[in-house]
TORZA-583912 format. One record per residue (C-alpha): residue number from 0; residue in three letters; x, y, z. Coordinates in nm, 3 decimals, m for minus. Layout:
% TORZA-583912
REC   num   residu      east     north        up
REC   NUM      ALA         X         Y         Z
...
This chain:
% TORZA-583912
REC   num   residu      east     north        up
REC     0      UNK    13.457    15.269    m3.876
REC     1      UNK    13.732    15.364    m4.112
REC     2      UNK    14.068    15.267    m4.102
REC     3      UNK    14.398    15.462    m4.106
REC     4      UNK    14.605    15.158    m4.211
REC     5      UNK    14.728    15.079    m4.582
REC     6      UNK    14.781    14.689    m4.702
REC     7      UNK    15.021    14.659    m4.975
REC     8      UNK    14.903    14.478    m5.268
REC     9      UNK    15.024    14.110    m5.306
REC    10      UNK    15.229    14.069    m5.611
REC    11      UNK    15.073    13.812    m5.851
REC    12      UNK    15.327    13.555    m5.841
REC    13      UNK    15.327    13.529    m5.442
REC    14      UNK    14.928    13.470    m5.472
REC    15      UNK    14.958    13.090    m5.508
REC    16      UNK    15.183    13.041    m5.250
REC    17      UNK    15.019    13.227    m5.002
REC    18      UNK    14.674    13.081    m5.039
REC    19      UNK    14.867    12.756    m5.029
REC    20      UNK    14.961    12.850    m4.667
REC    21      UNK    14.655    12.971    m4.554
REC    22      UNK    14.472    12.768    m4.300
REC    23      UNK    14.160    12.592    m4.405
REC    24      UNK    13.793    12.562    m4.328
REC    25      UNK    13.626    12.263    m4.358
REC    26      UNK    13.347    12.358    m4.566
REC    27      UNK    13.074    12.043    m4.595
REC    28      UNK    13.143    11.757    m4.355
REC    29      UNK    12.877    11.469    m4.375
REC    30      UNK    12.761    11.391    m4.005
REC    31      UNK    12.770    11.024    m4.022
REC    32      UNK    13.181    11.026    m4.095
REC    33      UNK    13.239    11.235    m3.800
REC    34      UNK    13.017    11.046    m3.481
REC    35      UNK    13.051    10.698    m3.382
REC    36      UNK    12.717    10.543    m3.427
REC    37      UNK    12.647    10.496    m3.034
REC    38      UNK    12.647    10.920    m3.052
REC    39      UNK    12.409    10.943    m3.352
REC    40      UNK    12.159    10.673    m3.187
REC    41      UNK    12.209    10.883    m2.827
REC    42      UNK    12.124    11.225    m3.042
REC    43      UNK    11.828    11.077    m3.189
């Protein structure tokens, strides 16, 4: 589905900031950091 909408283009020297202010994802998260052990053993 096409869009009528234009985005500007994002001048080169506000690029760093703005990715700076993005929010983040948490990309790779080991399992053992994030469950107390009672959990894991429950889980298993």
């Amino acid at each position: 589905m096409p869009h009528d909408f234009k985005v500007p283009p994002i001048p080169a020297d506000r690029l760093p900031s703005l990715l700076r202010s993005m929010p983040k994802a948490e990309l790779h998260m080991h399992i053992e950091g994030s469950l107390e052990p009672e959990l894991i053993f429950a889980l298993a």
